[in-house]
N, C-alpha and C positions, 0 to 999 in steps of 0.2 A: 659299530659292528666289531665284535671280538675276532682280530685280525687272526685265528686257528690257521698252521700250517699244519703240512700233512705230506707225507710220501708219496708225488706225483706221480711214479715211474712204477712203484709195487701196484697202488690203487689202482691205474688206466689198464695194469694185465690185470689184476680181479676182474674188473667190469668187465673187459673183455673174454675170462674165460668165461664170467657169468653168462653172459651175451650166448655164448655159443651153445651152452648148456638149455639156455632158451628155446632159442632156435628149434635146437632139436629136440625140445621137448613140443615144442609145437605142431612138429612134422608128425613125431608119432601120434599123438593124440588124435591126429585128423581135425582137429577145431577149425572150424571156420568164422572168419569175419565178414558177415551177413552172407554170401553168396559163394564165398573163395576164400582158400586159405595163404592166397600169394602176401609173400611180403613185400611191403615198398620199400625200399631201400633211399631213405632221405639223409642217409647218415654221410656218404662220400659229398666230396667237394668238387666231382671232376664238370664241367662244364658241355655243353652240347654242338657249341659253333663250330665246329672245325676250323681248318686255315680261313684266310682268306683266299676268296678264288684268285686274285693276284697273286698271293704267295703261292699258290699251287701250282700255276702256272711257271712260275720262277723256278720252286723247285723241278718242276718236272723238266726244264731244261737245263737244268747243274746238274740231274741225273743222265742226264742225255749226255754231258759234258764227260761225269767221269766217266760213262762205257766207253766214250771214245779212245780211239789208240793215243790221243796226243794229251798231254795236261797241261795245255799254253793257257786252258783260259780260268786253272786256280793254280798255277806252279807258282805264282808271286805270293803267296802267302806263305809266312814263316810259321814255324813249328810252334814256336815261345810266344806268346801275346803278340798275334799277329795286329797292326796297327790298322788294319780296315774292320777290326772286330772290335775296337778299341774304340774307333770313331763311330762306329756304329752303338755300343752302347751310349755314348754320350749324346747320342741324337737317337736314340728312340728309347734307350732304356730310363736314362737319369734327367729327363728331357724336363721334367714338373719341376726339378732345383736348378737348371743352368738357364731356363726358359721362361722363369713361374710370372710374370708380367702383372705383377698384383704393387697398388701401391702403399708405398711406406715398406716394402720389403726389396731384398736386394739378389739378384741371381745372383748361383755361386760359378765363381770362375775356374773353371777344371780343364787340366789340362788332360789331352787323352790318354797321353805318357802317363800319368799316374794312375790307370783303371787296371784292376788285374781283372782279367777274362778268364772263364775257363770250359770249357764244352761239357755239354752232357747235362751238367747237373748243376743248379745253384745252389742246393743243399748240400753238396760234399765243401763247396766256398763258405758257404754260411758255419758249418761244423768246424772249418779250417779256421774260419777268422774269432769263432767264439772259442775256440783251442787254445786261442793265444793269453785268455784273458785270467783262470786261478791261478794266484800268487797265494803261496803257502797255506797260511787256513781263512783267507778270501774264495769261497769256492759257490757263492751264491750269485744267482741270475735273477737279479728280481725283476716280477713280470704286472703290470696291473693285471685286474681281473682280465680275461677275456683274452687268450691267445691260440694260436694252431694248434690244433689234438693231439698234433705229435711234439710238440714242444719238450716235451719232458723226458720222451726216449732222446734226442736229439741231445739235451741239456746232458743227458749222464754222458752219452758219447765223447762231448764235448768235459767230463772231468769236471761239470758243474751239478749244480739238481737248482731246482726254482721254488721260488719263494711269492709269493705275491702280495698285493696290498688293495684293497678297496677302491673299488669308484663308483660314480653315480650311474646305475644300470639304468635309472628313469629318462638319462641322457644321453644313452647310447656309450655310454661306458668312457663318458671324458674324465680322465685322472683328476681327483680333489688334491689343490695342492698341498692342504696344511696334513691332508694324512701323508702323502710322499714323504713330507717334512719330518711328519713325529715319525713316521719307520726308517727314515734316514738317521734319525737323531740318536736310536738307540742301537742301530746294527751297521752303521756306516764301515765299520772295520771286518764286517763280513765281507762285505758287497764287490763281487769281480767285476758287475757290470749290469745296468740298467738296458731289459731287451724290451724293445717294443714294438708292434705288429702295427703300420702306418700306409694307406690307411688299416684298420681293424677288422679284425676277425673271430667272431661272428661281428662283433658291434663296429661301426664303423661311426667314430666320434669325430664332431667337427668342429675346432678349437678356434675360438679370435686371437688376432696378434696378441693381446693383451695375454690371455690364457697361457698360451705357449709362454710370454715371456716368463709369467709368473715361475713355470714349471723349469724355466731355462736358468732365474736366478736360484733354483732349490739344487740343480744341476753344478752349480757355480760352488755354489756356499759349501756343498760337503766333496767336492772334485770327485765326482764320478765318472766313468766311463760310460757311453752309450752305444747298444747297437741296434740298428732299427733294418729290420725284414722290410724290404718295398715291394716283395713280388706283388702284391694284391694291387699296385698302384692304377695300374691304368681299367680298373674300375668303378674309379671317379674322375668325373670330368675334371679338365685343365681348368684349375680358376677355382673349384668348391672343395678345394681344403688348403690349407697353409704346413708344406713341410719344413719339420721343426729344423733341420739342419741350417735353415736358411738363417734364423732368428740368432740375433747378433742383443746382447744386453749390457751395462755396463754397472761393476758391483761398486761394493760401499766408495771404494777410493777411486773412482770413475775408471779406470781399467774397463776396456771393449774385450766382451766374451763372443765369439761368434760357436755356435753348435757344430757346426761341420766341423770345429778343430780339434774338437773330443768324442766325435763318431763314427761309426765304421756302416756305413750301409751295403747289404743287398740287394740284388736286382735278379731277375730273370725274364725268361719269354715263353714261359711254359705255360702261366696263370694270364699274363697279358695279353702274348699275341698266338695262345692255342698251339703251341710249340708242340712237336711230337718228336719221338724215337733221335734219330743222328743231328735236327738241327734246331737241341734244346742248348742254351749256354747258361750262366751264369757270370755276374757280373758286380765288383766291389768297388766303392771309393769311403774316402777318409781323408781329413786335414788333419788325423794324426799318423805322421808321416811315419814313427817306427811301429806301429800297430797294424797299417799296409804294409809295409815292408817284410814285417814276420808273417804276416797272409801270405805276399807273396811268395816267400818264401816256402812257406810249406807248401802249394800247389805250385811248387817249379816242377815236379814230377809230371805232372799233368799236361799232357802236349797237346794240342791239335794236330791232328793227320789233317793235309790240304783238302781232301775231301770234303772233311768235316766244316770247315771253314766255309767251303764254298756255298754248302745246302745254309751253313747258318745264316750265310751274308742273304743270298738269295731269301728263303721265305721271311726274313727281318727285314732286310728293307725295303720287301715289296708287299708291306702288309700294309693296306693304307687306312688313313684316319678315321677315311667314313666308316669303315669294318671296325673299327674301337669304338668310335662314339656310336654305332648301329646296338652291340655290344652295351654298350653303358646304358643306352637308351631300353634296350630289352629289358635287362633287370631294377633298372626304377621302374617298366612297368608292371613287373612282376613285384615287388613290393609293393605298390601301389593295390596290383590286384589281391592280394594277402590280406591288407587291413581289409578289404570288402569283403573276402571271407571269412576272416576272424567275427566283425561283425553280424555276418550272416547268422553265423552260428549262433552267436549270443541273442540275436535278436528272437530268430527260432525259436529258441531256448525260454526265452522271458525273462533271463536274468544274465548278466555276466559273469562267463565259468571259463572261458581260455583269453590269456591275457597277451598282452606281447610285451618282452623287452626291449621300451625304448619304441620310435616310429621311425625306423631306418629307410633311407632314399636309398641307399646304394645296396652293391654288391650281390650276390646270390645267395646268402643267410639271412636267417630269421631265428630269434630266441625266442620258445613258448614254454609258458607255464600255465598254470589255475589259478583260480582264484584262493583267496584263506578257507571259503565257505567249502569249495569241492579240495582242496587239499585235504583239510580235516574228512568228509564225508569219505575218500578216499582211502584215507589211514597211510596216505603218503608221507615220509619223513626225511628224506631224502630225495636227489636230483638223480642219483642212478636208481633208486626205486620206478620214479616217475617214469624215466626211460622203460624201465623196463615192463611198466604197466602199462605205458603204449607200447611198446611191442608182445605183449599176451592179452591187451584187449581192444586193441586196433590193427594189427600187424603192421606197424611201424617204426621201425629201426632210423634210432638218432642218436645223436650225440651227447653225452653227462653234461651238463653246465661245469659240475666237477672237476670234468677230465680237460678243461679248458678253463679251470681255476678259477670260476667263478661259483660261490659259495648258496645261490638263492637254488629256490627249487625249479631250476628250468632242463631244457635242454636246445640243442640248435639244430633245424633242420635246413636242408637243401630246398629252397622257392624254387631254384630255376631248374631245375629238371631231377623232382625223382626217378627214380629207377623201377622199375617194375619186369620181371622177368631179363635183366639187362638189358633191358630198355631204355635208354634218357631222351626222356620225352616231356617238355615243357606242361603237357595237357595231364599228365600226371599228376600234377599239383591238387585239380579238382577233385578225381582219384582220394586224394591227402586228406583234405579235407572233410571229403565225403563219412569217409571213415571219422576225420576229429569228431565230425555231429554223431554221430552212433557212438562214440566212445562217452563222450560226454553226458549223452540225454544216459548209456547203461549207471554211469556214477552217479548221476541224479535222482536213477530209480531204485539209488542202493549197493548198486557192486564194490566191493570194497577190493586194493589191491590185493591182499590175501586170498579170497577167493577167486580173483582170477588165477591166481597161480596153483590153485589149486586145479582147476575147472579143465588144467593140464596135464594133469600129474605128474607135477613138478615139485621133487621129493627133495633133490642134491640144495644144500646151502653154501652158499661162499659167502665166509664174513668178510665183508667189507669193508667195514666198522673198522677192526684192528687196524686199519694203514692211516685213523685219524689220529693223529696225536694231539 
């Protein structure tokens, strides 16, 4: 595949103003999709579990605590990296690398002294610690296929822009190492830094020791830096994946590489333990100790108020396992339930026309596309076309394949609870579907994307085209 980059950050606002332009051409038309003209909203990531009822509980007495006149029971917390917020991320947040009990591999030994914490927000850490990384004209973030939608506003924030490189979608999007290789080999003096989304996002790939190692000696051989996103972590189970930090290799002259010592990871509790408003944090470690250090450094501005500390400590560490793994267990059955839908439809149908990328166990995405036969029938030629022919002939709003740097013609929807009138409601899904069969059997009897877009009249163009180079 002709590894085509392209302007992350311009392209994701076209599609976006396009989107919008949609929308509201949808509204005025009055078009309806069989019955109603509601759109589902499968495009957000946000989740539907609330706390756990232990964390609620918890919190609702730290809130009890701060109205009180007295603050005896958080005035022990310090302003700067209080160290119960420190110990607590190393025991619930980074818990899969100090804990991972898998063999042939080796926990990593962290001290809690070295975790910089910060309240509120993992992504102002994540923007801090990839701030540290363009040195003069090194000002690339290469990303495999397949990353967070907002990556690419994030990356300019950050004084980088992203670059990407292939991998095998049929696999859920596990990096091929000899391509890593060949775009290491001829850009290695761009490169600020290797970011990757662990596990993955939409795709969530699942690597053998061996795999990793491969990718840890390509790691070695051109000295890259790493940094790897963990918020999505605790939606896979403890034990069904191998984080690459832990993997220690040793190169031509037997020299021991271990990964943690040229990585910077994040963490949070916003995506894991349904973290909201005052007691969201964020949380880093690294064994390159000056790459911490200048993180740390730039979030010293960044305090905790005691308050703040308290609600975090409370609903974190009174969220318990069986609420993660209850959690974990939901959305494998919700992919589970997906493939028997896709199915469905096909079978319906008489032929196969909605595909999926990859057969993902975990997480709350799913990647869909068509087949060659209804793409062509479609006059689809693009992943934000498609997008947006299921949003003018299903009313379903999702995500570019695109916009998440992956080049086939798909897009990513939310399984575990679209949205419908802001609604997140897991029975939605059927909903979702219902509509994919009526979208599918209309392309089958002829609709082509063009005249859906017509059928709207929907007049305004935004080239999109121009942001590929």
């Amino acid at each position: 595949m002709q590894n085509i980059q392209f302007d992350n950050l311009q392209l994701a606002k076209a599609i976006e103003h396009r989107k919008k332009l949609v929308k509201a051409a949808i509204i005025a038309s009055g078009y309806q999709f069989g019955n109603d003209n509601t759109i589902i909203d499968a495009f957000h990531g946000e989740m539907h579990y609330g706390a756990d009822s232990s964390a609620a509980i918890a919190l609702h007495e730290a809130w009890k605590d701060i109205f009180s006149e007295t603050q005896k029971k958080y005035i022990h917390y310090t302003k700067k990296q209080p160290e119960d917020i420190q110990l607590l991320a190393i025991s619930r947040l980074f818990e899969r690398l100090t804990n991972l009990q898998m063999n042939g591999i080796s926990d990593l030994k962290i001290n809690h002294k070295d975790i910089v914490v910060i309240p509120y927000s993992s992504t102002r850490l994540l923007i801090e610690a990839l701030s540290c990384r363009p040195k003069k004209d090194r000002d690339i973030a290469l990303c495999p296929e397949g990353y967070y939608k907002g990556n690419a506003k994030l990356a300019t924030n950050c004084g980088l822009r992203i670059e990407t490189f292939p991998v095998d979608l049929a696999n859920d999007g596990v990096i091929i190492p000899e391509i890593l290789d060949n775009y290491l080999t001829v850009n290695k003096n761009r490169i600020a830094v290797l970011w990757m989304t662990m596990p993955g996002n939409p795709l969530i790939a699942r690597y053998s020791k061996e795999q990793l190692e491969q990718i840890a000696k390509i790691v070695v051989k051109h000295d890259i830096d790493v940094f790897i996103d963990m918020l999505f972590d605790k939606m896979v189970p403890m034990g069904d994946y191998i984080p690459f930090p832990n993997i220690q290799i040793h190169d031509e002259q037997g020299q021991p590489h271990l990964m943690y010592d040229r990585t910077l990871i994040v963490a949070g509790n916003s995506k894991n333990f349904n973290a909201t408003g005052p007691w969201k944090m964020g949380a880093a470690i690294s064994g390159n100790k000056s790459w911490l250090a200048e993180t740390r450094e730039r979030v010293s501005a960044v305090t905790f108020q005691r308050e703040t500390a308290h609600l975090i400590y409370a609903g974190t560490a009174n969220t318990s396992d069986d609420y993660i793994k209850n959690n974990q267990q939901d959305m494998m059955n919700k992919q589970q339930l997906t493939d028997k839908l896709i199915n469905k439809i096909n079978n319906n149908l008489g032929k196969e026309a909605l595909i999926s990328y990859g057969r993902p166990k975990y997480g709350p995405f799913r990647g869909l596309g068509l087949t060659r036969e209804f793409i062509e029938k479609a006059g689809i030629k693009d992943s934000w076309q498609f997008a947006n022919f299921l949003l003018v002939g299903a009313g379903i709003e999702s995500v570019e394949f695109i916009v998440v740097g992956i080049r086939e013609i798909g897009v990513r929807i939310n399984i575990a609870c679209p949205r419908i009138r802001g609604d997140k409601n897991p029975d939605n899904l059927f909903t979702l579907f219902d509509r994919l069969e009526y979208f599918v059997r209309e392309i089958d009897a002829g609709l082509r994307y063009d005249d859906a877009i017509k059928r709207i009249n929907m007049n305004e163009k935004v080239n999109i085209k121009k942001f590929l180079c």
